[in-house]
C-alpha positions as CSV (number, residue, x, y, z in Angstrom):
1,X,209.9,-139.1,-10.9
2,X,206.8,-139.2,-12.8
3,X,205.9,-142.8,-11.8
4,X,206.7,-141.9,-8.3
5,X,204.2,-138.7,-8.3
6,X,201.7,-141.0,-9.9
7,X,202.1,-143.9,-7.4
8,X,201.8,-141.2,-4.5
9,X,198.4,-139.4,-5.9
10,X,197.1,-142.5,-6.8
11,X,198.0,-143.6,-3.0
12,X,196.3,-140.3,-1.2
13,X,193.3,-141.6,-3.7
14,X,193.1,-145.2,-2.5
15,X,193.5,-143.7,1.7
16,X,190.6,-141.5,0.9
17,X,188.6,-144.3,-0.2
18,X,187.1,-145.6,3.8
19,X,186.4,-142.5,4.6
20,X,184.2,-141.6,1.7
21,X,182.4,-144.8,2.6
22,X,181.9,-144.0,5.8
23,X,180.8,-140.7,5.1
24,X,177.8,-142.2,2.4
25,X,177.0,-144.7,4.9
26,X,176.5,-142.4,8.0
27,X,173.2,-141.4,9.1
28,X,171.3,-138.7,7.4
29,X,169.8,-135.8,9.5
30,X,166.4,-136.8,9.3
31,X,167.5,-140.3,10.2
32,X,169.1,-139.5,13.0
33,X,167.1,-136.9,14.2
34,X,164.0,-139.8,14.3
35,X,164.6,-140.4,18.3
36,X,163.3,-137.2,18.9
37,X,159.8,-137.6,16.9
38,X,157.6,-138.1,20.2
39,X,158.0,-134.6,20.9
40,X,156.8,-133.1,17.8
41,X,153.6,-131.6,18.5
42,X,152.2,-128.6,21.0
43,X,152.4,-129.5,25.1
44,X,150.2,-127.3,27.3
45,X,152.9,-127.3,30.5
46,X,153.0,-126.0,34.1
47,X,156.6,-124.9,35.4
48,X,157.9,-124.7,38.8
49,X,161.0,-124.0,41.2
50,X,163.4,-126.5,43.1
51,X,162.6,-125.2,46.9
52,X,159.6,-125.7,49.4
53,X,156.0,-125.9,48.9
54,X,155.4,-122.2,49.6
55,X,158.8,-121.6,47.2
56,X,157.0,-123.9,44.5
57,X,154.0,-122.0,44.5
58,X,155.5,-118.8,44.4
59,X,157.2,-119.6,41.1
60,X,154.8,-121.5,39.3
61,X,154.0,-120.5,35.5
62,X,152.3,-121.9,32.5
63,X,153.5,-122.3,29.5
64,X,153.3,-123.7,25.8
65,X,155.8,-125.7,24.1
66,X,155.7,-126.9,20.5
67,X,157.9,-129.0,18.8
68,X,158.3,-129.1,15.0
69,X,160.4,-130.5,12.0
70,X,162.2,-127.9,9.5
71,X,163.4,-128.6,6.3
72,X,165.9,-126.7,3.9
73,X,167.1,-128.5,1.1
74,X,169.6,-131.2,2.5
75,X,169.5,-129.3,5.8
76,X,166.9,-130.7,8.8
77,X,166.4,-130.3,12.2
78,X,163.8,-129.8,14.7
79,X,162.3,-126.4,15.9
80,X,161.4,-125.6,19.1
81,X,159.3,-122.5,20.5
82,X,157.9,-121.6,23.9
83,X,155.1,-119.5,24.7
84,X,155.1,-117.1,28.0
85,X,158.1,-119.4,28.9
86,X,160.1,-118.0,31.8
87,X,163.6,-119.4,31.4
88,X,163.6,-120.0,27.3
89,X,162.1,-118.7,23.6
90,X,163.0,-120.6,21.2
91,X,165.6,-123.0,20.4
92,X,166.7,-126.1,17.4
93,X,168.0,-129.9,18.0
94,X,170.6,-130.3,15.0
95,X,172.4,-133.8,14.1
96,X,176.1,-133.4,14.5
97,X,177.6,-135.9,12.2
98,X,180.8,-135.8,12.6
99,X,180.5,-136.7,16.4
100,X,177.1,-138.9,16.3
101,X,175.9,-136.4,18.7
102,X,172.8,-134.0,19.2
103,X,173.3,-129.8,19.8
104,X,170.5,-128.2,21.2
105,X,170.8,-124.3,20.2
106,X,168.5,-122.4,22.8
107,X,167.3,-118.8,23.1
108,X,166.7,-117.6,26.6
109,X,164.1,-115.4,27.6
110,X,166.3,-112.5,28.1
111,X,167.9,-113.0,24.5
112,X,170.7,-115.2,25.3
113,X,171.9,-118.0,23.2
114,X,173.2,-120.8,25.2
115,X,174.5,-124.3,23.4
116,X,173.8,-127.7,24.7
117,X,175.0,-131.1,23.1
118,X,174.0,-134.5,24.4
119,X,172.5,-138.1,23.4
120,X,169.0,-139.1,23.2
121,X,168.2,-142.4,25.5
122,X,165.7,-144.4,23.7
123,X,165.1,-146.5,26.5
124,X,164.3,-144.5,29.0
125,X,162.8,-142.0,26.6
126,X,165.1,-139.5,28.0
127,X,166.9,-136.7,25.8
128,X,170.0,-135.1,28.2
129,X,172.2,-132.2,27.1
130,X,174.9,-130.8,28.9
131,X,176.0,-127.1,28.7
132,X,179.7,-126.4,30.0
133,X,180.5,-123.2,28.7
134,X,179.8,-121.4,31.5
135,X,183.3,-122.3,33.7
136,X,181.3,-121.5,37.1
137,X,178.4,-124.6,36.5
138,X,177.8,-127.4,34.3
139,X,174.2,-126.8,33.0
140,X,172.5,-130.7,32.5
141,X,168.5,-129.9,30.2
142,X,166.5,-133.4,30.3
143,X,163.8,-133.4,28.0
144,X,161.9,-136.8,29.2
145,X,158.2,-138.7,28.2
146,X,155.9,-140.3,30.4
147,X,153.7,-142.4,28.4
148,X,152.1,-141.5,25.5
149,X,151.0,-138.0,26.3
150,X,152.9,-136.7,29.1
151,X,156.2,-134.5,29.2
152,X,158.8,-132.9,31.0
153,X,162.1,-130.8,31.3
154,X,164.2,-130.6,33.7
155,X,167.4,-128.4,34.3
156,X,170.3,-129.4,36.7
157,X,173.1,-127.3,37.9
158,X,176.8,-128.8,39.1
159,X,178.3,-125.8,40.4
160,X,182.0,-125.9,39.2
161,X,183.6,-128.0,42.3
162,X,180.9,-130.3,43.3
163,X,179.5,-133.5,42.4
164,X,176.3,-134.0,42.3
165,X,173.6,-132.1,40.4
166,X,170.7,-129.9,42.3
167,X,167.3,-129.6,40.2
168,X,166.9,-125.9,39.5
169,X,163.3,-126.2,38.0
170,X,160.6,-128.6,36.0
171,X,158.2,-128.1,34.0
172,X,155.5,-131.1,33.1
173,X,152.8,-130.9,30.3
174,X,150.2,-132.8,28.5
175,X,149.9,-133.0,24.8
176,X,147.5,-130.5,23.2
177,X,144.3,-132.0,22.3
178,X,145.0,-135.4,24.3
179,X,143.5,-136.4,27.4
180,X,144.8,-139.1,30.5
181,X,142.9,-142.1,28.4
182,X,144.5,-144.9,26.7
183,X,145.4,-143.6,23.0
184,X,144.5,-145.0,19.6
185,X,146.8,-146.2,17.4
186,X,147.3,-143.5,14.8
187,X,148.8,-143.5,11.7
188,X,152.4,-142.8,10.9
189,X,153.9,-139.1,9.0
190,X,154.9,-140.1,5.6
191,X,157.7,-137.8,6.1
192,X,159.3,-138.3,9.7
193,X,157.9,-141.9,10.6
194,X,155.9,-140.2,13.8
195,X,153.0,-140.1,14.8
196,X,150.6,-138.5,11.9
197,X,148.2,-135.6,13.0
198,X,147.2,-134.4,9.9
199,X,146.1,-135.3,6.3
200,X,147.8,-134.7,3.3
201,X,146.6,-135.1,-0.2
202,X,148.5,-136.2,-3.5
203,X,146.7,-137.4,-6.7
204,X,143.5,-138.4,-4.9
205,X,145.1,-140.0,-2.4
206,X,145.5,-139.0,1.8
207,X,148.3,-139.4,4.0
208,X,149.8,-138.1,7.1
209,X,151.8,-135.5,8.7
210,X,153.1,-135.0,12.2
211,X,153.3,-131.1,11.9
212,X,153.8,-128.2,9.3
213,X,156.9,-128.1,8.7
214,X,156.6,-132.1,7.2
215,X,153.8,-130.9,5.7
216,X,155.5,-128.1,3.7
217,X,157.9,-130.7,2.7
218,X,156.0,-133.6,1.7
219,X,154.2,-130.7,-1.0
220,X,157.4,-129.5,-2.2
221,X,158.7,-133.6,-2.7
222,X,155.6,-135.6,-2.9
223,X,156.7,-138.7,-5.1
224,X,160.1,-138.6,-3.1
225,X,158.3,-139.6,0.2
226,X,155.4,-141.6,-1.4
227,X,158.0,-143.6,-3.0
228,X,159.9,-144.1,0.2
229,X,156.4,-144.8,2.5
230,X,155.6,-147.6,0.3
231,X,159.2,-149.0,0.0
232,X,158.9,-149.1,4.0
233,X,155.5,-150.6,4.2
234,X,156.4,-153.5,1.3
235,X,159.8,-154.4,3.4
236,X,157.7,-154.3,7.0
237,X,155.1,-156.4,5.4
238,X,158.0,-158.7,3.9
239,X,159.5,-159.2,7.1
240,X,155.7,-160.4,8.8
C-alpha cells in the first residue's frame, strides 16, 4: 500500500513537471506588455462624432491622453489617463498570462468601469479590444499609430444582431512636444526598451527613461536594469 501511495505522489509530481516549465518560460508582464511602448508618453488629441460635417463639428472636443508604465513589486502594467475626455478617465492595459491576452480596465467619464480584452497587431501597429458584456452591442476600442508621432482611437459598435461594425467616434492626436518633421533617432528606456525621454543618473553615469513611472523604478532597482541594458547591448552587438 505504501509503495503504491508513493508511486502515485511521486506520479502527480512527475505530471506537474511541464506545466511548471511552461509557467517559468512564459512571458513576464513587462515582456509582454513591450508592444504597447509607442504609446507611452502625453498626445495632445482632437475628438469627434460618426455623423455629418455639421454633426462632426457639433461634437468636437479636445483632449489629453498620456500613457505611462507602473510598477509594483512583480506586478506591471500600463496606466492610462485622459484629461477633459468626453467618453473616458482613466483606465490600465494588464498582461493576462494565462490566456496570452491583453485587458484593458477603463473608467468612463460618468464613473463606470467597463472591461475590454484584445491582442495587440504589431504590424499594423494596431491595439483592438473588444467589450461583450453588454448583451445589447459588442463594443470594438482601436488604439492605432500613424508614424512616429501621430495617434488615434477609435470605438465601434455591433449592435447585438448585426454584422458589421458602425464607428461611433475618433479621436487623433500628436505627441506632446513633437512636430510633423522627420524624428531623430533617440535613445532607448533602460527599463521598458522605448523610446527614452528623459535622463537618469546612477554612479556618475546617465541613462534613459520613457516616463515616470520607469523612472521610479529604475531608482528603486538600479543595478538590476543596468545589468540587464548592458547584457542586451553586448548580445545586439554580438549578433552585428
Amino acid at each position: 500500500m505504501w509503495i503504491s501511495l508513493r508511486t502515485a505522489a511521486l506520479a502527480a509530481i512527475i505530471g506537474l513537471i511541464p506545466a511548471l516549465l511552461d509557467a517559468e518560460s512564459g512571458k513576464s508582464a513587462r515582456e509582454a506588455l513591450k508592444p504597447f511602448n509607442d504609446l507611452i508618453g502625453t498626445w495632445k488629441a482632437v475628438g469627434e462624432p460618426e455623423g455629418t460635417p455639421a454633426e462632426k463639428q457639433r461634437g468636437f472636443w479636445r483632449e489629453t491622453v498620456s500613457f505611462v508604465w507602473r510598477f509594483q513589486g512583480d506586478d506591471v502594467w500600463i496606466a492610462l489617463e485622459v484629461q477633459n475626455g468626453k467618453h473616458y478617465k482613466s483606465g490600465e492595459i494588464r498582461y493576462l498570462p494565462e490566456k496570452d491576452r491583453f485587458r484593458l480596465d477603463l473608467l468612463t467619464k460618468d464613473g463606470n468601469k467597463l472591461a475590454f480584452e484584445g491582442q495587440p497587431d504589431e504590424k499594423a501597429r494596431n491595439f483592438v479590444f473588444e467589450r461583450t458584456e453588454d448583451a445589447k452591442e459588442t463594443q470594438r476600442l482601436t488604439f492605432g499609430l500613424v508614424g512616429d508621432i501621430r495617434f488615434k482611437y477609435t470605438l465601434d459598435t455591433r449592435p447585438e444582431g448585426r454584422r458589421l461594425f458602425a464607428k461611433a467616434f475618433q479621436v487623433t492626436g500628436t505627441r506632446e512636444g513633437e512636430s510633423f518633421g522627420t524624428r531623430d533617432k533617440q535613445p532607448e528606456c533602460i527599463v521598458s526598451g522605448g523610446l527614452g525621454t528623459m535622463t537618469v543618473s546612477y554612479k556618475g553615469m546617465t541613462y534613459y527613461v520613457c516616463c515616470t513611472g520607469c523612472r521610479d523604478e529604475f531608482y528603486a532597482n538600479p543595478e538590476k536594469y543596468i545589468k540587464e541594458f548592458q547584457e542586451k547591448k553586448a548580445k545586439e552587438r554580438q549578433g552585428k
